[in-house]
N, CA, C and O atoms as a MOPAC input file, in Angstrom:
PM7 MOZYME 1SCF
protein

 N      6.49400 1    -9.06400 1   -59.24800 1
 C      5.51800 1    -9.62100 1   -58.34700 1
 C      5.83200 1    -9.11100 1   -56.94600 1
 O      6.84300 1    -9.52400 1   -56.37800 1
 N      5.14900 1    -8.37500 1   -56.45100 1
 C      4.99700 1    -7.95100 1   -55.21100 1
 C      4.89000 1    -8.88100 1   -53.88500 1
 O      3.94500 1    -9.63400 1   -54.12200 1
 N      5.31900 1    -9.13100 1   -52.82900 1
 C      4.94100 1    -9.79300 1   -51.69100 1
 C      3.53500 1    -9.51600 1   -50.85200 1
 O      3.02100 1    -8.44700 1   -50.52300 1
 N      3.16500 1   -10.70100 1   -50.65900 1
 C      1.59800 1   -11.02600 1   -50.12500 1
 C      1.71500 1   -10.27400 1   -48.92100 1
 O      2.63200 1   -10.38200 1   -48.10700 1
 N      0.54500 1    -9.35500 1   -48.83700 1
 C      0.77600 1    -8.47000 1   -47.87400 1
 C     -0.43900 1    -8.71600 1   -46.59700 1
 O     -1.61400 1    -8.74400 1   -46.96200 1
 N     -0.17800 1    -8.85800 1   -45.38800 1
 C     -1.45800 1    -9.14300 1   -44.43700 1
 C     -1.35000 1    -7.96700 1   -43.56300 1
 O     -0.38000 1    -7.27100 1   -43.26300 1
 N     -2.89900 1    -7.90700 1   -43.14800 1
 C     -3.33800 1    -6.89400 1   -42.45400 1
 C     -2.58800 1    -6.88300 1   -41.10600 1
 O     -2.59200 1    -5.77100 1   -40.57600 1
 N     -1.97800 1    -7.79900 1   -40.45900 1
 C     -0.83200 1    -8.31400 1   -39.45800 1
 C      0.50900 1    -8.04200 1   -39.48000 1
 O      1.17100 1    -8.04500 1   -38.44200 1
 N      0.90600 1    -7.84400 1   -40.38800 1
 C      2.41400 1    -7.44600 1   -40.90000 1
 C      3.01000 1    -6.39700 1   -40.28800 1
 O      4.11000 1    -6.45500 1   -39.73900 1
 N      2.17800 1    -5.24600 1   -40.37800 1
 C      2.93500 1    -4.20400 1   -39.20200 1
 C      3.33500 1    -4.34800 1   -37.88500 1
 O      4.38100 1    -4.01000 1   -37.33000 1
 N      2.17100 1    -4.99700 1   -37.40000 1
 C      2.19400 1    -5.61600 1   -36.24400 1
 C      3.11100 1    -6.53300 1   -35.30300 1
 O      2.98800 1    -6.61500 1   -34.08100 1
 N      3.94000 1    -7.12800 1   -35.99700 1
 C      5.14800 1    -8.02100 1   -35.72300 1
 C      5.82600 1    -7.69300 1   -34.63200 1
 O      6.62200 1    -6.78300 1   -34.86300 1
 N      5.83000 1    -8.07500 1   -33.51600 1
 C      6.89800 1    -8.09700 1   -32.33200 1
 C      6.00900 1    -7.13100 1   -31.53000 1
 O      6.35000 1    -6.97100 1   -30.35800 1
 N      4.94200 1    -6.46800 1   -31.95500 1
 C      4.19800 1    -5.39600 1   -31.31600 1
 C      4.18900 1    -6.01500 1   -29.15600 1
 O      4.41600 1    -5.36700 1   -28.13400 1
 N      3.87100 1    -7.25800 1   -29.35000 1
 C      3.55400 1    -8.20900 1   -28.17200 1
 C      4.21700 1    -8.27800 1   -27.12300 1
 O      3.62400 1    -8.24500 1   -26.04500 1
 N      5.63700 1    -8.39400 1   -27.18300 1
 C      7.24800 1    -8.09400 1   -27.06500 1
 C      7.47700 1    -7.56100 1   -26.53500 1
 O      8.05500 1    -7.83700 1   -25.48300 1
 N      7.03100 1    -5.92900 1   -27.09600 1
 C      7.61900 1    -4.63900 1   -27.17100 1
 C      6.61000 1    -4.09700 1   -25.85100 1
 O      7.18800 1    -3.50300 1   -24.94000 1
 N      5.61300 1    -4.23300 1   -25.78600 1
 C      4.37100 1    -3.90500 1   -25.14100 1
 C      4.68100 1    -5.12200 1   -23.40500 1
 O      4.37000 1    -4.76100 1   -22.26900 1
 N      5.19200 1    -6.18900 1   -23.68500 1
 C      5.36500 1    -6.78600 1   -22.52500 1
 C      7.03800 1    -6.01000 1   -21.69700 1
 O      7.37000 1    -5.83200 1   -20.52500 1
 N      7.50800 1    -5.82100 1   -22.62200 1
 C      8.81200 1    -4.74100 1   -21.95100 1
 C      8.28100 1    -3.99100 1   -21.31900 1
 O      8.38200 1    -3.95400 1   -20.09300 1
 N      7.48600 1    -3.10300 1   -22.10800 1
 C      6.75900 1    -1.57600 1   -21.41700 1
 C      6.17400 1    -1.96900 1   -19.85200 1
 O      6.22000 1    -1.30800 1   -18.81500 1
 N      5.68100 1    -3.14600 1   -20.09000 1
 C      4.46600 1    -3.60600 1   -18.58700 1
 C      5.20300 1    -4.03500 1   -17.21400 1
 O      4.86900 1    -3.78600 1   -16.05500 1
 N      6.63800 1    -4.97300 1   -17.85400 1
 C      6.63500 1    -5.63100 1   -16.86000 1
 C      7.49100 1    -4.42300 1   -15.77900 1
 O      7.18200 1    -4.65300 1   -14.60900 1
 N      8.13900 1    -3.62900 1   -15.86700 1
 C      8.73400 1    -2.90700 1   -14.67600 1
 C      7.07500 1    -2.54200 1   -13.83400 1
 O      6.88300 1    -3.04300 1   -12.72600 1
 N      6.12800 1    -1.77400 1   -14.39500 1
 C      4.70200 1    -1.92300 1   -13.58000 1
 C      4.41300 1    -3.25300 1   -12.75000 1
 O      4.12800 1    -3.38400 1   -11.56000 1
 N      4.57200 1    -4.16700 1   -13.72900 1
 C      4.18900 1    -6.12100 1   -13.17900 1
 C      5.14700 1    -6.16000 1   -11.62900 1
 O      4.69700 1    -6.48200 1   -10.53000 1
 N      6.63000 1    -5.71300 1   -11.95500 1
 C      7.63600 1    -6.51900 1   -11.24300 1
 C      7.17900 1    -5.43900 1    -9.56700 1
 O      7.16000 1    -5.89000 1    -8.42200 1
 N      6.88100 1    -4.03900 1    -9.98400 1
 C      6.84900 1    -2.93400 1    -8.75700 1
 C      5.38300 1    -3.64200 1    -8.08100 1
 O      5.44200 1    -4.08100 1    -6.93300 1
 N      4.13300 1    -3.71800 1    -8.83100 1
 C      2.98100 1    -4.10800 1    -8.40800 1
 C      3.48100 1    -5.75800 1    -7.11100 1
 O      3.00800 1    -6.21200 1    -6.06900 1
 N      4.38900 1    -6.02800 1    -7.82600 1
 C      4.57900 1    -7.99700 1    -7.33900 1
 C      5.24300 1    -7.30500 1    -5.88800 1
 O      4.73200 1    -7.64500 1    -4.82100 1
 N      6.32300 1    -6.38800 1    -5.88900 1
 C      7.32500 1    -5.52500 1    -5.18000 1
 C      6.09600 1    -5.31700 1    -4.29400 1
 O      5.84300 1    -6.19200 1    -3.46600 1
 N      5.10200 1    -3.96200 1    -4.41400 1
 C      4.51500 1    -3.65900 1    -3.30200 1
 C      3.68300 1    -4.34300 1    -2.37000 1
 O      3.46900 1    -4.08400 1    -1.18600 1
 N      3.14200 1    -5.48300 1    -3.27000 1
 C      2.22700 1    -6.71000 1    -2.96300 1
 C      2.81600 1    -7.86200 1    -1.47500 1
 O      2.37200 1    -8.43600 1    -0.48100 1
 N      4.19700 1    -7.61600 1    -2.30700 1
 C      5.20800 1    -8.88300 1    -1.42100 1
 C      5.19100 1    -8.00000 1     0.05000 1
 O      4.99100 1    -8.52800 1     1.14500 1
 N      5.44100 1    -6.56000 1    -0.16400 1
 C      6.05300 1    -5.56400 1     1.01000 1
 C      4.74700 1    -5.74000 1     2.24300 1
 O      4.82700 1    -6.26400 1     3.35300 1
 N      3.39700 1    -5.00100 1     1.48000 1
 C      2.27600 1    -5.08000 1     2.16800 1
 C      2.35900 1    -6.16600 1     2.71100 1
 O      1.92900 1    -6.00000 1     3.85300 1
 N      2.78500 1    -7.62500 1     2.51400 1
 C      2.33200 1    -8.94600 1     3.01300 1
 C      3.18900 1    -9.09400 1     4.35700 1
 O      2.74000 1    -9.63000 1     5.37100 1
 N      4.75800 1    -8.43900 1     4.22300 1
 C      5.63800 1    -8.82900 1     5.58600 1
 C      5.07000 1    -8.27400 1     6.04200 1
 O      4.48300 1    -8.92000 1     6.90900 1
 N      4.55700 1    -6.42100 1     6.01400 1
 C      4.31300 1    -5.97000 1     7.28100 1
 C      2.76400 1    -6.26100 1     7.81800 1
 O      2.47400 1    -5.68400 1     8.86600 1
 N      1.74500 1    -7.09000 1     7.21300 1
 C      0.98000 1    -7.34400 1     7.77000 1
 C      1.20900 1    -8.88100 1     8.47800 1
 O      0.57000 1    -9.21800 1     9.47500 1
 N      1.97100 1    -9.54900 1     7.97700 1
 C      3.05200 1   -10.53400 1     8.72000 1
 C      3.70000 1    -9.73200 1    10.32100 1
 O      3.59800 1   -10.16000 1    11.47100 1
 N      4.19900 1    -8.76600 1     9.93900 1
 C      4.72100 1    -8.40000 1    10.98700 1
 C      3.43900 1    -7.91000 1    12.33700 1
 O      3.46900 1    -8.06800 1    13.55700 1
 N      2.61500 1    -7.40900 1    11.60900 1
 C      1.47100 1    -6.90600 1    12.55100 1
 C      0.91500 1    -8.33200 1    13.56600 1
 O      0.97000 1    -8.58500 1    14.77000 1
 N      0.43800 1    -8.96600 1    12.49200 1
 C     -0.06200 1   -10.30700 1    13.18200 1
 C      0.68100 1   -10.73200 1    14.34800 1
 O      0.10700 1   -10.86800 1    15.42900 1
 N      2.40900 1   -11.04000 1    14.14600 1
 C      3.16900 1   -11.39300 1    15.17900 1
 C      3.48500 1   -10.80200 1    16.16900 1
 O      4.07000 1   -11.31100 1    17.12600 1
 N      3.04200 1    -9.32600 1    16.04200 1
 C      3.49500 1    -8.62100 1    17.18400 1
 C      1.96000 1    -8.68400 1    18.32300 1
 O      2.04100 1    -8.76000 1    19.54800 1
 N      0.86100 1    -8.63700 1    17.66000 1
 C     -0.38100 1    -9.30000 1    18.15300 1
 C     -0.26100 1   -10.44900 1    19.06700 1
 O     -0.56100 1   -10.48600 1    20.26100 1
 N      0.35200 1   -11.63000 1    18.12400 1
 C      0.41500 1   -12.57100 1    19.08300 1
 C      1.14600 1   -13.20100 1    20.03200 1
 O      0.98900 1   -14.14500 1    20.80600 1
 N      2.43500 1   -12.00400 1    19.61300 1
 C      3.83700 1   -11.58500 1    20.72200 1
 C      2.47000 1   -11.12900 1    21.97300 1
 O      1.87800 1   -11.89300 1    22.73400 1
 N      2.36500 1   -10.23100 1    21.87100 1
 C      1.79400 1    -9.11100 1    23.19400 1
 C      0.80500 1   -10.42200 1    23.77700 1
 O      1.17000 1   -10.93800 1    24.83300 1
 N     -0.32700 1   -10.91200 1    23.16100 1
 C     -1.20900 1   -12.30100 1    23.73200 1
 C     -0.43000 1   -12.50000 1    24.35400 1
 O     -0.56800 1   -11.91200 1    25.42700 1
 N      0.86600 1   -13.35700 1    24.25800 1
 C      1.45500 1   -14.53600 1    24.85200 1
 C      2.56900 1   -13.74400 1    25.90700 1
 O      3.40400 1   -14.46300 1    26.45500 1
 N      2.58300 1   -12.06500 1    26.22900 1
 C      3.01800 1   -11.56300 1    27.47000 1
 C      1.95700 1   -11.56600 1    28.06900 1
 O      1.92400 1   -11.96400 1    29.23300 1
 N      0.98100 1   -11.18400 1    27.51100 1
 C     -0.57500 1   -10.71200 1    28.21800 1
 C     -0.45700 1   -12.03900 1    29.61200 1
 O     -0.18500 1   -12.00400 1    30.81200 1
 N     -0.78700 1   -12.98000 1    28.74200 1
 C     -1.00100 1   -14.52300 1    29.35200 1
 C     -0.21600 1   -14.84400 1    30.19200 1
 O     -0.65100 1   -15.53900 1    31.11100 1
 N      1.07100 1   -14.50200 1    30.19100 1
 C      2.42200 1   -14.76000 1    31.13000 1
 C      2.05600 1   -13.68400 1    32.04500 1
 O      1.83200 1   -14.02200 1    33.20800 1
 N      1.95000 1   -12.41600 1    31.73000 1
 C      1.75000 1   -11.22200 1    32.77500 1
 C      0.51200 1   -11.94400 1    34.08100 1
 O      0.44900 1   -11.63100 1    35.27000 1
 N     -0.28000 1   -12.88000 1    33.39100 1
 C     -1.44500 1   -13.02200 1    33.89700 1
 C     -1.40600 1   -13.99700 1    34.82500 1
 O     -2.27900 1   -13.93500 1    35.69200 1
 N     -0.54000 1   -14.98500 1    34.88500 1
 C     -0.28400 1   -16.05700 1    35.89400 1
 C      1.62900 1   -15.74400 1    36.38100 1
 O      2.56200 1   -16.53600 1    36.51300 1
 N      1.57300 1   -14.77800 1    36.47600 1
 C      2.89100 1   -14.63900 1    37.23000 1
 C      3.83400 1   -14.43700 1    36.65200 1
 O      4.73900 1   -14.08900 1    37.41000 1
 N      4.24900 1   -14.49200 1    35.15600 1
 C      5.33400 1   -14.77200 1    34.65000 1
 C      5.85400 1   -13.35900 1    33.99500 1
 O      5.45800 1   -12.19400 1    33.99700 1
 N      7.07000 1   -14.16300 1    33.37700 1
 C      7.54400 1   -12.49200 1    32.70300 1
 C      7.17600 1   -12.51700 1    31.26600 1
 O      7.36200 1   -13.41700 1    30.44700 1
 N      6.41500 1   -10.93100 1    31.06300 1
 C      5.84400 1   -10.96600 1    30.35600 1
 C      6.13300 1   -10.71800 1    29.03400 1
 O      5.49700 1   -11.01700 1    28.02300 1
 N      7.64400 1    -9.87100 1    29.23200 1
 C      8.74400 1    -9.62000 1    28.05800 1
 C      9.60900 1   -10.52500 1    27.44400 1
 O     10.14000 1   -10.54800 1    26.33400 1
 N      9.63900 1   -11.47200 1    28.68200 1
 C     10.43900 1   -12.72600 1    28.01900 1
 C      9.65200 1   -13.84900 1    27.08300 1
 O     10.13100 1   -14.33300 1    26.05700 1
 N      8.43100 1   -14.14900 1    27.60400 1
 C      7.38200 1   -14.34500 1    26.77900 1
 C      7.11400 1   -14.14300 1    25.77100 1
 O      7.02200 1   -14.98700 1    24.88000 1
 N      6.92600 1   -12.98700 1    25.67600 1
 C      6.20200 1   -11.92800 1    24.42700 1
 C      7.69800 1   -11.85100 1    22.98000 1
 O      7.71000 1   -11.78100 1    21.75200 1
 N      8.68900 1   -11.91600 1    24.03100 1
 C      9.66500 1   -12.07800 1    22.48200 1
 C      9.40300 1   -13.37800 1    22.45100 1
 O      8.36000 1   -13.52400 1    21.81500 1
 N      9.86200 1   -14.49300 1    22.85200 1
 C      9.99500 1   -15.84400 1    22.92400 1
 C      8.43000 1   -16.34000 1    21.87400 1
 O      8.36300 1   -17.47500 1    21.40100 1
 N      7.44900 1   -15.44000 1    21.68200 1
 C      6.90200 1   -15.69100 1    20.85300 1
 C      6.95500 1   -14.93700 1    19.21500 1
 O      6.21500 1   -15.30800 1    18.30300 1
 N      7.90900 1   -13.90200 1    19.09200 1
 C      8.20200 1   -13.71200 1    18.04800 1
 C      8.64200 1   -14.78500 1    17.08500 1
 O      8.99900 1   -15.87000 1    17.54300 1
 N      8.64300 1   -14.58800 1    15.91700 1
 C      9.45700 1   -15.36600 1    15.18700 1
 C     11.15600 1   -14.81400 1    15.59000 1
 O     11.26500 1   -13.79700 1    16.27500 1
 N     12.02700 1   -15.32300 1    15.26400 1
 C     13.58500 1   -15.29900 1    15.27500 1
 C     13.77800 1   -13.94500 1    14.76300 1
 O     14.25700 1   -12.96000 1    15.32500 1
 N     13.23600 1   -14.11200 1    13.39700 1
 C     13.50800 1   -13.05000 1    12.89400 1
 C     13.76700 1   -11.50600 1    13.06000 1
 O     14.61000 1   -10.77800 1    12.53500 1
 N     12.38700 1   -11.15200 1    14.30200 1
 C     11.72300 1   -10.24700 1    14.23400 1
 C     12.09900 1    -9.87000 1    15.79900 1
 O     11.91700 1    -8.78900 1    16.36100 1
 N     12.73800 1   -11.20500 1    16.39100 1
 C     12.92500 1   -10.52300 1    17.96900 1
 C     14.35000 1    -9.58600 1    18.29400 1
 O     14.44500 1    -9.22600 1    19.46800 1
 N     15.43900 1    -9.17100 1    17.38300 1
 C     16.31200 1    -8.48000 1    17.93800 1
 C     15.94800 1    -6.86400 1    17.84000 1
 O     16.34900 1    -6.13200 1    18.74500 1
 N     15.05800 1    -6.21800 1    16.54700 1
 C     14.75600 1    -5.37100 1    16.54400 1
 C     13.43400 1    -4.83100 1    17.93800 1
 O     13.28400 1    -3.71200 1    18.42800 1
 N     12.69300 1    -6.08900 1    18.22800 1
 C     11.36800 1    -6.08900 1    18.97400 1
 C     11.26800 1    -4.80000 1    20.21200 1
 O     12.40300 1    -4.75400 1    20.68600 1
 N     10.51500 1    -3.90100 1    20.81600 1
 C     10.33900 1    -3.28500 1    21.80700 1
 C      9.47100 1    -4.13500 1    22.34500 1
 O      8.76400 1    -4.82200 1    21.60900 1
 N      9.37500 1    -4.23600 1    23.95900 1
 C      8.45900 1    -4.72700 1    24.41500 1
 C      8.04400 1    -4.02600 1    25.75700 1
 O      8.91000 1    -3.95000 1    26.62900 1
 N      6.98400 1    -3.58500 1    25.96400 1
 C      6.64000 1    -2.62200 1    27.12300 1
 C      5.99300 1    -3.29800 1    28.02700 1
 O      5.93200 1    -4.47500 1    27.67100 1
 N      5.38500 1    -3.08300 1    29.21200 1
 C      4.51700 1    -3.80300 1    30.08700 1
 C      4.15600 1    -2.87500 1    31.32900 1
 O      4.75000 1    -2.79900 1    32.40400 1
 N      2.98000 1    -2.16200 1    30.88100 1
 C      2.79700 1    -0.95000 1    31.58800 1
 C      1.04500 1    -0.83400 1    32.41200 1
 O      0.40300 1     0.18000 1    32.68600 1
 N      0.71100 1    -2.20300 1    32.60800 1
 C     -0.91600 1    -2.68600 1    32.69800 1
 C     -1.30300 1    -3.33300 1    31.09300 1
 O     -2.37800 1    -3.78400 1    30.70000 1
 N     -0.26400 1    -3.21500 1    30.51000 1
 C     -0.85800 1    -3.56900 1    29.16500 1
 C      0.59900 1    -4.09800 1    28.81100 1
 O      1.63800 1    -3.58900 1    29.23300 1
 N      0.49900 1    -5.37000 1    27.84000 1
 C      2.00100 1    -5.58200 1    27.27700 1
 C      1.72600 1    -5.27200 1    25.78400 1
 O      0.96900 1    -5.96600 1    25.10600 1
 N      2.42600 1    -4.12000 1    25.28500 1
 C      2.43800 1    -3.49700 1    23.80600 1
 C      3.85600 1    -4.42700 1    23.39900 1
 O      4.66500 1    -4.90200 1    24.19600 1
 N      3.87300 1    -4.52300 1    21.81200 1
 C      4.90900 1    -4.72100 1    21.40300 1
 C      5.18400 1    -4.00100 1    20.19400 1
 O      4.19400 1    -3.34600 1    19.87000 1
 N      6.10000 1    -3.87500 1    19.43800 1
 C      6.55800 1    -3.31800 1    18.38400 1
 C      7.70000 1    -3.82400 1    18.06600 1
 O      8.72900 1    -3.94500 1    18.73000 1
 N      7.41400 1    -4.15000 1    16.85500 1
 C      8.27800 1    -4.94900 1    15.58900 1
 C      8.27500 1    -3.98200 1    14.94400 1
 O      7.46400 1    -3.06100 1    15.03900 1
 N      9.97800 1    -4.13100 1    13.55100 1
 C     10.58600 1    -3.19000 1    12.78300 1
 C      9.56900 1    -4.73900 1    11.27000 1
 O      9.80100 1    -5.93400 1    11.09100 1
 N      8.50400 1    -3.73300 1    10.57600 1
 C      8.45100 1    -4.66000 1     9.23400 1
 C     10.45300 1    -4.73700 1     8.27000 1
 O     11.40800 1    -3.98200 1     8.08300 1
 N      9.98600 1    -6.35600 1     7.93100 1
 C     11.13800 1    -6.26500 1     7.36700 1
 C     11.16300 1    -5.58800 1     5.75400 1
 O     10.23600 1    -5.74400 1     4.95900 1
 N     12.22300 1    -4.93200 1     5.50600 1
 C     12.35900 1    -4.11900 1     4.72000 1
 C     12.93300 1    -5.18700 1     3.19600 1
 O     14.01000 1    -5.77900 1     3.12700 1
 N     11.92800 1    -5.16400 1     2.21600 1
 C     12.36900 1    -5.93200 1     0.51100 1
 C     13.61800 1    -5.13200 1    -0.07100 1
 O     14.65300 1    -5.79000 1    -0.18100 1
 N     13.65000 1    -3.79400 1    -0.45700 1
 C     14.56400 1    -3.01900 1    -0.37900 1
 C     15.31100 1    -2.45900 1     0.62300 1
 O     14.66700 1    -2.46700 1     1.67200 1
 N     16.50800 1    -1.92700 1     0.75000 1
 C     17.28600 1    -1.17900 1     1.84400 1
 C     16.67300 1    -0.00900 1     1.83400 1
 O     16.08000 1     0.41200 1     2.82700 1
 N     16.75100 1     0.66000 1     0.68100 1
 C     16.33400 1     2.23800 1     0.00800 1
 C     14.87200 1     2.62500 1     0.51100 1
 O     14.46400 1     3.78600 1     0.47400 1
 N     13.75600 1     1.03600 1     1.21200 1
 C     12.70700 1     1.67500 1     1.32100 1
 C     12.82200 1     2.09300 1     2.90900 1
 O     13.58700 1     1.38600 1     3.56400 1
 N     11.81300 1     3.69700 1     3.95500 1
 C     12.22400 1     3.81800 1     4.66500 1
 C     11.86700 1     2.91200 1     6.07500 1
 O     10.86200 1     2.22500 1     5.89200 1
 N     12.44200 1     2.76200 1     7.39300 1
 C     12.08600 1     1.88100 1     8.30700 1
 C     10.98400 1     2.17000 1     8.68100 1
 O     10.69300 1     3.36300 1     8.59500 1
 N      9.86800 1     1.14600 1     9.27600 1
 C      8.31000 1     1.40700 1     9.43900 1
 C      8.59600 1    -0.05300 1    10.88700 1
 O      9.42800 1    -0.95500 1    10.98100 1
 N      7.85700 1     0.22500 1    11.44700 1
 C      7.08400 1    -0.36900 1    12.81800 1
 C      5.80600 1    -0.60600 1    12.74000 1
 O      5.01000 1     0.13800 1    12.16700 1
 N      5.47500 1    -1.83100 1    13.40300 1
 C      4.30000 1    -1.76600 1    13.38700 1
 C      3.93000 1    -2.19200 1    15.10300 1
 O      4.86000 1    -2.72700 1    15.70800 1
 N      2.63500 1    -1.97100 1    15.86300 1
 C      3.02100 1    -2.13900 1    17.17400 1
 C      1.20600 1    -3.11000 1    17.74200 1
 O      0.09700 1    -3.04600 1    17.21200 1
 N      1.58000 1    -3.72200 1    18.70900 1
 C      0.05200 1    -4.00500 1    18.78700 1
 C      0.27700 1    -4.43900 1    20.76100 1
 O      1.30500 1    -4.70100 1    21.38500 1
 N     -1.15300 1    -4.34500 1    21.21600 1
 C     -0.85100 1    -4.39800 1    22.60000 1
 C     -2.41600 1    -5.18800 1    23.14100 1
 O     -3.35000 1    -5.39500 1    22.36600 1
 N     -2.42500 1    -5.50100 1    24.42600 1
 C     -2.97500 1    -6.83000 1    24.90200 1
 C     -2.75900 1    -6.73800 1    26.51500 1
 O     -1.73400 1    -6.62200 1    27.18800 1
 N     -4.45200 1    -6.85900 1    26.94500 1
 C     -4.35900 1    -6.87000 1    28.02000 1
 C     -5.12800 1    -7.97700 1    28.47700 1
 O     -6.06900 1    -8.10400 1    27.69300 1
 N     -5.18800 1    -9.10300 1    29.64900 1
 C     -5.94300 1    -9.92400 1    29.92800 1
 C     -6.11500 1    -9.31800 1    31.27000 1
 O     -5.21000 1    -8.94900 1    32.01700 1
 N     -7.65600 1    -9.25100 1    31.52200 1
 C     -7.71100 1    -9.20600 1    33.11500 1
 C     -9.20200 1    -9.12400 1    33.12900 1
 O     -9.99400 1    -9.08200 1    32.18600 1
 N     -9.44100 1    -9.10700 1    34.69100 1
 C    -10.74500 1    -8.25100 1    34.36600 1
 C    -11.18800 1    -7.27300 1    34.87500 1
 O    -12.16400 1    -7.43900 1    35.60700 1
 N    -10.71700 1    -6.05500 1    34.71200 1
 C    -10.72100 1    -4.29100 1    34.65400 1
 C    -11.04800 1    -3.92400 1    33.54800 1
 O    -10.98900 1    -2.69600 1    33.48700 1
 N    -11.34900 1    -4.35000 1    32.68800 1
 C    -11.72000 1    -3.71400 1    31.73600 1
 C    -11.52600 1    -4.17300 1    30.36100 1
 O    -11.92400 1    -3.48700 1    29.42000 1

């Protein structure tokens, strides 16, 4: 007597084997997803770094001390901050890997009315 044979039988662990194959794709996709998110994190803050020199530049104040003082913690030891009619800033995005290379992102802000 032979064993009952189903059209499924080959198939066994196929599910498994196929979720191995995916997830290094899954884990890099989650990887680049997370990366894109600091440095558009980072963009935003350096935006609203430069605002908040702009605003200080604009009633007297200093506009570099400001403009970090609105960074997050994180992001203010790497920070450039310029103030040249315009207060630019530039933040280092923080890096998920070491291995990936260093990137900046920079944004700048002027309040007045010249233009």
């Amino acid at each position: 007597m032979s064993p009952p044979t189903s059209s499924r039988g080959g198939e066994a662990g196929t599910a498994s084997i196929e979720l191995i194959g995916v997830l290094p794709f899954l884990l890099l996709s989650i990887l680049i997803a997370a990366q894109l998110a600091l440095a558009g994190q980072a963009l935003w803050s350096a935006g609203v770094a430069a605002r908040a020199g702009a605003r200080a530049a604009l009633v007297g104040g200093d506009a570099a001390t400001a403009a970090r003082a609105a960074l997050p913690p994180s992001m203010r030891r790497g920070a450039r901050v310029g103030d040249d009619g315009h207060v630019s800033v530039e933040v280092p995005v923080p890096r998920l890997m070491p291995a990936l290379p260093p990137l900046s992102v920079a944004a700048s802000a002027r309040l007045g009315g010249d233009g």
